[in-house]
N, C-alpha and C positions, 0 to 999 in steps of 0.2 A: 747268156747273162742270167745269173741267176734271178728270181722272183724274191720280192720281199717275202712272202706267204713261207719259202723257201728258207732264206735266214732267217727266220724266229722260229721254225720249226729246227734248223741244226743247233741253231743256241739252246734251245729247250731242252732237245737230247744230250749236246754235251752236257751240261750243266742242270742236270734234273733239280726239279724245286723239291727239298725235302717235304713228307706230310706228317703231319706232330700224332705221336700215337698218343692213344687215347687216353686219360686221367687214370691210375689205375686209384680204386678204391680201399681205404683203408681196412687191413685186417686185420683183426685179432681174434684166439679161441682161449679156451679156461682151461685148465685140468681137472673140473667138474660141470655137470650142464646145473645143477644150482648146488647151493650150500647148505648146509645141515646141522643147525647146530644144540648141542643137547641142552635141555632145562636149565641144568647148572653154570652154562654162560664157559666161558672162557677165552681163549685166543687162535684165533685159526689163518691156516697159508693156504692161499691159492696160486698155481702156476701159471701166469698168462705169455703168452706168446704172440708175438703183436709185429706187424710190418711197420711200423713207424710209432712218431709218438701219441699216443693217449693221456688223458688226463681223467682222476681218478676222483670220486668224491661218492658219501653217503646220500641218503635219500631226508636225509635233515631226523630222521629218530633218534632219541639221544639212547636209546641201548645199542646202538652199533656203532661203535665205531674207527677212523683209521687207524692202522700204529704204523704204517710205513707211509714210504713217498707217495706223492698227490699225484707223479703221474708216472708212468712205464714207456720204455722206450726200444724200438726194431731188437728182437731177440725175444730170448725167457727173461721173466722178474718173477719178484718173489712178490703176492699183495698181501700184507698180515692185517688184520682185523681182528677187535676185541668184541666180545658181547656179553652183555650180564646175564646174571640168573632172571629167568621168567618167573615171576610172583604173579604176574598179573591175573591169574586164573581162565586163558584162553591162549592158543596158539598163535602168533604173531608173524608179518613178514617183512622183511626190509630189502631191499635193492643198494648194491653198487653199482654205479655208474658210471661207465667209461666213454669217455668224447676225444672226438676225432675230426675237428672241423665240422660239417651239420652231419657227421655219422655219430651215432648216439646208442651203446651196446651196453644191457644192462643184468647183471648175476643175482639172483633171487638168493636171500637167505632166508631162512625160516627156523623156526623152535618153539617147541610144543612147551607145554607151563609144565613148573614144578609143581606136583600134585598134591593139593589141600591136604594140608595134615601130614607132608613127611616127612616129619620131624615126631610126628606128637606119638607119646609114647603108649603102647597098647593098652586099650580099655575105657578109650577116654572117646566122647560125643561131643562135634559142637554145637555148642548151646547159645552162642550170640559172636556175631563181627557187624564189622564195618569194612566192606572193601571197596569208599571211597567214589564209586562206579559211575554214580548220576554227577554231569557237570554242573555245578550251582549249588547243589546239593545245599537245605537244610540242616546243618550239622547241630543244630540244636535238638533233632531228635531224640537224640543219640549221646549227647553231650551237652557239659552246661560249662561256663565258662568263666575264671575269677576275671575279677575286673580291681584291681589291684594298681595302689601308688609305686614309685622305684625305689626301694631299700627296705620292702617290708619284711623278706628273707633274704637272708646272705647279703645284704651288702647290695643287692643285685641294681644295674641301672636302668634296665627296662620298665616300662610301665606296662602291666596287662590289659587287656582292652577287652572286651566283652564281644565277639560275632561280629568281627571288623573284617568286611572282604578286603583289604589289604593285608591280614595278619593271618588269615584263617580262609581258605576256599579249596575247592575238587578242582582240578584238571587233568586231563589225559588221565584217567584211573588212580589217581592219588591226590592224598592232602597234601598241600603244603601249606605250614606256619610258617612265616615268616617275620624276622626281626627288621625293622628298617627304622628311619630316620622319619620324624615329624615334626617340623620346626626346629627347636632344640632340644626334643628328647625324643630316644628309643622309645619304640613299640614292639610288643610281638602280644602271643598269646600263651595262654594255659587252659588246658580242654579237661576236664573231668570226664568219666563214663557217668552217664544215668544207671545204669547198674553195678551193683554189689555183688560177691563172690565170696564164699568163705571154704578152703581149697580149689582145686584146677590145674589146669594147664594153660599158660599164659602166653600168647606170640603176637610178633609186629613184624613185618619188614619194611627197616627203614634206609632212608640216604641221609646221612649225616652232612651236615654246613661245614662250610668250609672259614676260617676265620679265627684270628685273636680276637677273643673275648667271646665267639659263641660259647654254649652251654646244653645242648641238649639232653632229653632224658624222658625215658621210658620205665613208669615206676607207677606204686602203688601205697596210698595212705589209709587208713580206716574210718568208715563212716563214724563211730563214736571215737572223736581227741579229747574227749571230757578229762581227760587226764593229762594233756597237752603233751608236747612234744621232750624228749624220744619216749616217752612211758607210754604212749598208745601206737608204738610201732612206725616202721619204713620199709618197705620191701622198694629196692631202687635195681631194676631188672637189667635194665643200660644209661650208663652216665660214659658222655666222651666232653673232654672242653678242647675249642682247636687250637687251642697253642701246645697241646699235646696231641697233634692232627695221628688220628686211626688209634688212638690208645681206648679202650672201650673197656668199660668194669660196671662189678655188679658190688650192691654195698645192702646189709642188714643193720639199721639202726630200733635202739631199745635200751631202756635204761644203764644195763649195764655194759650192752656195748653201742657206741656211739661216736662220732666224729669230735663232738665239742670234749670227751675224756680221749680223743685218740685211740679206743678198743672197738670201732667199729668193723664188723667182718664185714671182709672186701675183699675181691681178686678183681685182677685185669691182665690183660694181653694185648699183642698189637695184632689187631682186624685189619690185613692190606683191603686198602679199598675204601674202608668205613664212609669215605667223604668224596665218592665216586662213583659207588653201585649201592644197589640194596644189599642187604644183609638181614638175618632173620634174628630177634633177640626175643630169648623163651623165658620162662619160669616154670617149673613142676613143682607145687607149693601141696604137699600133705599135711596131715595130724603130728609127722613125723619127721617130716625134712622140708626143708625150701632149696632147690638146684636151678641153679641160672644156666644159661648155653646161648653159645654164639655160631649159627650153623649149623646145629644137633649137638656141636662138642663141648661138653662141660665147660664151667668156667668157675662157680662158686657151688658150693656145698656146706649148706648149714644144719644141725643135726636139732630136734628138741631133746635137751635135759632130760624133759620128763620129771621136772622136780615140784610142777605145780606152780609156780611163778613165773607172774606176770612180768617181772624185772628181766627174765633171759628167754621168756616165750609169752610174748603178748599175740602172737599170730594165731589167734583162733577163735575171732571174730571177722565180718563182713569186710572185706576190704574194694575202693574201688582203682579204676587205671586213672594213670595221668600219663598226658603228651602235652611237653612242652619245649619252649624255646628262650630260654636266659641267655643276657647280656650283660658281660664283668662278673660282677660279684666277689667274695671269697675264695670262689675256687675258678669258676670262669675268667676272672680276669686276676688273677693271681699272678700273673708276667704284665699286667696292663691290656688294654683293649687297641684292637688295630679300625679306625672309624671306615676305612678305606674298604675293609671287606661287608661295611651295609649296601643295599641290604642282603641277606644271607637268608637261607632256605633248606627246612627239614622236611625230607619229603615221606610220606607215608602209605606206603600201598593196601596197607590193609591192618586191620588187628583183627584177633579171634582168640574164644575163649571158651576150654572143651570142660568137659566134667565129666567124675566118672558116675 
């Protein structure tokens, strides 16, 4: 007769208990050990290879970021990322991050700056910037600021505010002006330079707003208007309004040529990006020419007569910079204004101004 000890030992053998093998861990590898990506920004793919799915996300920088799916799944995929042009004047690094339940795999990007002055044309020294750098920053240094009702030019519906950290502050390596809502009227700002300039070479890199009815612009008035306006000059280096979103132009006003008689010289093109990445917008302003450029590449080109008057060449006196940020107006809100895109934000990484 058999033993109990006996039957549970024959059942056990017939009937072996399976043992669960072990969790395997999620894998995945890159088609590079990190990324690489040159000054001038652009779009890049990585191959990843992955045993199951992962889930994809940036490191929260806003210069990098996805252009494909959020996450990858057992096989190859493709991971495409965008990255802008480095202005910032130092090397920078960003992570994507791939997650996998608590496994957590992440690919370094990196890119070194675009290098002060590659644009500016040979011979020339800088002799004053702003790049923006200290957080908090006194920007009254450096700058001084109208404090302005809304319609006192163009029509415009903003009121300007004088050194409003709501309208004007440093973050992460850049100004931003911003236009917003305050009870029932816009605000933003308008920033003068504390310095004067009479020729140069003129650059900004900006991020243009996004919105029906912004208005911004990067331009240049003359310390003496004793003669008021256009007879004492405009040098307007970039004007975009966003109901014409990435259209960006450069305009010369002066008595004889001007917007209110419709002879103002002016070009424009469409900037992809204008209201998404930086962009760099120049001027090379001699005895003998004013040339505007967007990226190094030409855009406007105005020549002096040479005939001695101040009606078709008043550029040859001290001029200084303006950065601002308009709301409607005549030409800004020329389609109407969209209230939905306040409030909206020009951001500014830097200005600098060479001589030769």
């Amino acid at each position: 007769m058999l033993s109990l000890l006996s039957i549970l030992f024959w059942l056990v053998s017939c009937n072996p208990v399976p043992i669960p093998e072990p969790e395997q861990d999620p894998v995945i590898q890159f088609s590079v050990a990190a990324l690489t990506a040159d000054p001038e920004g652009g779009a890049y793919t990585v191959r990843v290879t992955a045993s199951m799915t992962w889930s994809i996300a940036t490191d929260g920088q806003d210069w990098l970021t996805l252009a494909s799916a959020t996450q990858v799944y057992a096989g190859e995929s493709l991971v495409k990322v965008n990255v802008e042009p480095n202005f910032s004047g130092k090397p920078r690094v960003a992570e994507l991050r791939f997650a996998s339940g608590d496994h957590v795999r992440a690919l370094s990007v990196t890119q070194n700056e675009i290098p002060a002055g590659a644009y500016v044309p040979e011979g020339y020294q800088l002799v004053w910037y702003d790049d923006f750098s200290e957080p908090s920053a006194d920007l009254t240094k450096k700058w001084r600021y109208e404090n302005w009702a809304p319609g006192r030019v163009n029509h415009e519906l903003q009121r300007y505010v004088p050194d409003d950290r709501r309208t004007s502050f440093t973050h992460d390596g850049a100004l931003s002006i911003v236009a917003c809502k305050d009870g029932d009227q816009v605000i933003s700002a308008r920033m003068n330079s504390r310095e004067s300039w009479l020729y140069g070479y003129f650059e900004a890199a900006i991020w243009l707003p996004k919105g029906k009815g912004t208005w911004p612009a990067f331009w240049m008035m003359p310390d003496d208007q004793s003669k008021g306006w256009p007879a004492c000059g405009e040098i307007d280096i970039m004007e975009e309004v966003g109901v014409d979103a990435d259209i960006t132009s450069s305009s010369i006003h002066c008595t004889s040529y001007n917007h209110v008689k419709n002879t103002q010289k002016t070009a424009s093109r469409k900037t992809e990006g204008a209201e998404s990445e930086y962009h760099v917008y120049a001027m090379e302003w001699t005895a003998d020419y004013i040339k505007t450029y967007v990226d190094g590449v030409l855009l406007l080109e105005f020549h002096n007569d040479k005939a001695g008057n101040d009606n078709t060449w008043p550029f040859n006196k001290k001029f200084y910079l303006t950065l601002n940020l308009a709301w409607g107006g005549d030409w800004g809100g020329y389609a109407g204004v969209d209230e939905s895109a306040l409030p909206c934000t020009m951001k500014v990484d830097y200005v600098r101004v060479y001589k030769k």
